[in-house]
C-alpha positions in Angstrom: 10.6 39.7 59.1 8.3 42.8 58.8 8.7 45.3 61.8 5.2 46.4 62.6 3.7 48.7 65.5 2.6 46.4 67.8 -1.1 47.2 67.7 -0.6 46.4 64.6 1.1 43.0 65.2 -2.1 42.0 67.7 -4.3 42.8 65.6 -1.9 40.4 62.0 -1.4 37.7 64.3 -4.7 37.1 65.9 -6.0 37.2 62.6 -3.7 34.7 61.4 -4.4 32.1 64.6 -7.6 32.2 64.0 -7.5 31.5 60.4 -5.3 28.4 61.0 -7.0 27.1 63.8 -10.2 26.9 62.0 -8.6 25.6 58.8 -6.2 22.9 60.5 -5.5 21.3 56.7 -6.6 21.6 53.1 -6.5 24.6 50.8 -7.7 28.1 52.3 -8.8 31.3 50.5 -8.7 34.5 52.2 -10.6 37.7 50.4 -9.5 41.4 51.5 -12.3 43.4 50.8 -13.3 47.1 50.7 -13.5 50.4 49.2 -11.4 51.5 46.7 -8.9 53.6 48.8 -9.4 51.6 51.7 -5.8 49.4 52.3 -6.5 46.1 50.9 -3.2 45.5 49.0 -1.1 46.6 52.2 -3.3 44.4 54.8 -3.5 41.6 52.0 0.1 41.9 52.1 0.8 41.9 55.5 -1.7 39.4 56.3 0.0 36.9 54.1 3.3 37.6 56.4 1.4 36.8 59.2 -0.1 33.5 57.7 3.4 32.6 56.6 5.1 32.8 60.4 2.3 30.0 61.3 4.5 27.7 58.7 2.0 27.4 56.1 2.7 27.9 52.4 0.8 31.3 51.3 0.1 32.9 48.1 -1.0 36.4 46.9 -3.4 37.5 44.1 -5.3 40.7 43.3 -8.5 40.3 41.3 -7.2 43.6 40.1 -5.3 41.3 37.7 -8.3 39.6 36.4 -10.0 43.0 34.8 -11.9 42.4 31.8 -10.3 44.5 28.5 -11.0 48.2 29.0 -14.1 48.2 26.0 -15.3 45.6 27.7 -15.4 47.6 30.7 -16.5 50.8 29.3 -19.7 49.0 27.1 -22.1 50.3 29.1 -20.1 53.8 29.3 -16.7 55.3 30.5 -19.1 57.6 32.9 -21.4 54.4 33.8 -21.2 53.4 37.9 -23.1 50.2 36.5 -20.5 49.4 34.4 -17.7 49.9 36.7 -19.8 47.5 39.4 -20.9 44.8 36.6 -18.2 44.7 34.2 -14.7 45.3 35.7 -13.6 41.2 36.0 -13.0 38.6 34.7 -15.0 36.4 37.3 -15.2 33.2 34.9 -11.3 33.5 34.1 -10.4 33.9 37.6 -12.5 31.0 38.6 -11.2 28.6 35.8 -7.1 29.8 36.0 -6.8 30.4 39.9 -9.4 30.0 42.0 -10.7 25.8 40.9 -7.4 24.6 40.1 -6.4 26.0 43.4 -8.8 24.5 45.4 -8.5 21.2 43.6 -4.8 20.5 45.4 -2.3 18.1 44.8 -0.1 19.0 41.8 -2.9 20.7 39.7 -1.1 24.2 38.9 -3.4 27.5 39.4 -2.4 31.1 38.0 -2.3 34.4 40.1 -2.5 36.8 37.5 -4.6 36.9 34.1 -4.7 40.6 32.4 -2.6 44.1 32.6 -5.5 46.7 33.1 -2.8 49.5 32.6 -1.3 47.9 29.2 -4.9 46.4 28.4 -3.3 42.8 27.5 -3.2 39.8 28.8 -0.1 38.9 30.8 1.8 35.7 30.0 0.7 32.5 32.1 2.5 32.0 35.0 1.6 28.1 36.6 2.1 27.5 40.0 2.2 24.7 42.4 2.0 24.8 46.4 1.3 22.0 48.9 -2.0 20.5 49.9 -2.6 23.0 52.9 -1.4 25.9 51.2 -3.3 29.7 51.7 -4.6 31.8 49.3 -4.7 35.6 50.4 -6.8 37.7 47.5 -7.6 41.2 47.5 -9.8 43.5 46.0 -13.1 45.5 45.4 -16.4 43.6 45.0 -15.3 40.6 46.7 -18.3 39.9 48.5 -21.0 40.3 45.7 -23.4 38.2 45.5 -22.2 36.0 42.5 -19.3 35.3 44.5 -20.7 34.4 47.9 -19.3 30.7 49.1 -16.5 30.6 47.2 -14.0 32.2 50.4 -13.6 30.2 53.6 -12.5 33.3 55.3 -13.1 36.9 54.5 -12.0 40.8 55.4 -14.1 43.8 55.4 -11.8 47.0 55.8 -14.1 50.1 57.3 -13.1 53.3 56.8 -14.8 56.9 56.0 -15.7 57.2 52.4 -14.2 60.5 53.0 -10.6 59.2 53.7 -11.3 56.8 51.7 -11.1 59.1 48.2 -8.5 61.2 49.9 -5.8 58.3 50.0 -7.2 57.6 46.4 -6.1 61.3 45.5 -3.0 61.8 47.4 -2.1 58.6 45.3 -3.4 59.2 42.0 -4.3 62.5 41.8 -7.7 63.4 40.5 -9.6 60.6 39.0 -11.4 60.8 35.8 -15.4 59.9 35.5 -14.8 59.8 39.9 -19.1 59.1 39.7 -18.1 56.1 37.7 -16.1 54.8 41.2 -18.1 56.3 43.6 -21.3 55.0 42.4 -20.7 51.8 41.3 -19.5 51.2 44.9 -22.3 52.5 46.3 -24.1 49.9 43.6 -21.8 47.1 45.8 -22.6 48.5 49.1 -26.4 48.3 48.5 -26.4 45.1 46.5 -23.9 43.2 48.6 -24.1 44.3 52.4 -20.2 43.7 52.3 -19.8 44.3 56.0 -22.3 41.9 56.7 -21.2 39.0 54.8 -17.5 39.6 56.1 -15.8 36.6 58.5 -14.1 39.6 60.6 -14.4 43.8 60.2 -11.1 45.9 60.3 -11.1 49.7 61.4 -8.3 50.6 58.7 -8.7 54.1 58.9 -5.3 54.2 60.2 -3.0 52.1 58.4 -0.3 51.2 61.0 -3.4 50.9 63.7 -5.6 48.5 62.6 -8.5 47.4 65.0 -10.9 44.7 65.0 -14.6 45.7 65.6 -17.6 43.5 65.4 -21.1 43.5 63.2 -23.1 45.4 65.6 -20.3 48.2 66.4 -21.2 51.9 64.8 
């Protein structure tokens, strides 16, 4: 069982009740979306621990493992912010291998993962089953584009500083190559998309182990 602070629990298993209580049955998908930097693998992660002590069957997928080959991401230009905004996924993959067959239930067998961005291959198909009312917990940048609007019952907008944002990217990475390439193709989302406004719920995540719910209207 993961030992979190307890702030931190609050904030998981509220979350999780109110998730469950509005989806009593069925399939569920749950998108964790934010800036690059911001946490979404971690509170993906945890989130799906939280879902899982409710006694519902979760799974976990990263749309990080539904990128498009890299020249397919670098046609417009390995410096381009459109490119890194427009071209990244796989959206029609995703949708056909995970996200439809997913939804559809029963014994119909979905896939979590699609492509290796760091070997720049595909990855071997893994088919999965779960039960009818099983949970889908997905995170990753541009979740909340406009292409994609509908197609989560539930989603996560984590807030945080651009600031400390790129400064976790950087104590993890180290300096990025073409960094206007990520900066402004986000700044291409955040314009396009109004993420935090078509979020279900809004996450402070500018400290990791403190979480904290805040609402639309909050500065």
């Amino acid at each position: 069982m993961a030992k979190w602070h307890p702030e931190k629990k609050v904030v998981l298993d509220a979350l999780a009740a109110e998730i469950v209580a509005l989806y009593v049955g069925g399939r569920v998908v749950i998108a964790i979306d934010g800036l690059d930097g911001a946490g979404k693998t971690h509170f993906a992660d945890d989130l799906a621990v939280a879902l899982t002590a409710t006694g519902r069957s979760v799974f976990r997928a990263s749309i990080d493992d539904f990128h498009r080959s890299q020249a397919e991401r670098h046609a417009r230009g390995a410096d381009s912010p459109e490119g890194y905004y427009r071209d990244s996924f796989d959206y029609s993959t995703f949708r056909r291998v995970l996200l439809e067959p997913f939804r559809m239930g029963g014994s119909t067998a979905f896939v979590t993962a699609a492509f290796d961005h760091v070997r720049d291959l595909p990855v071997q198909s893994k088919w999965r089953t779960g039960p009818k009312d099983a949970i889908l917990v997905l995170d990753g940048i541009f979740l909340n584009r406009p292409e994609l609007a509908g197609l989560w019952n539930y989603s996560i907008w984590l807030e945080l500083p651009r600031e400390l944002a790129e400064q976790r990217m950087l104590d993890r990475d180290g300096p990025a190559e073409n960094a206007e390439r990520y900066r402004g193709g986000q700044d291409l989302y955040l314009a396009e998309a109004s993420p935090r406004t078509a979020a279900s719920s809004i996450i402070d995540n500018r400290d990791l182990e403190h979480p904290r719910r805040v609402f639309a209207d909050s500065c």
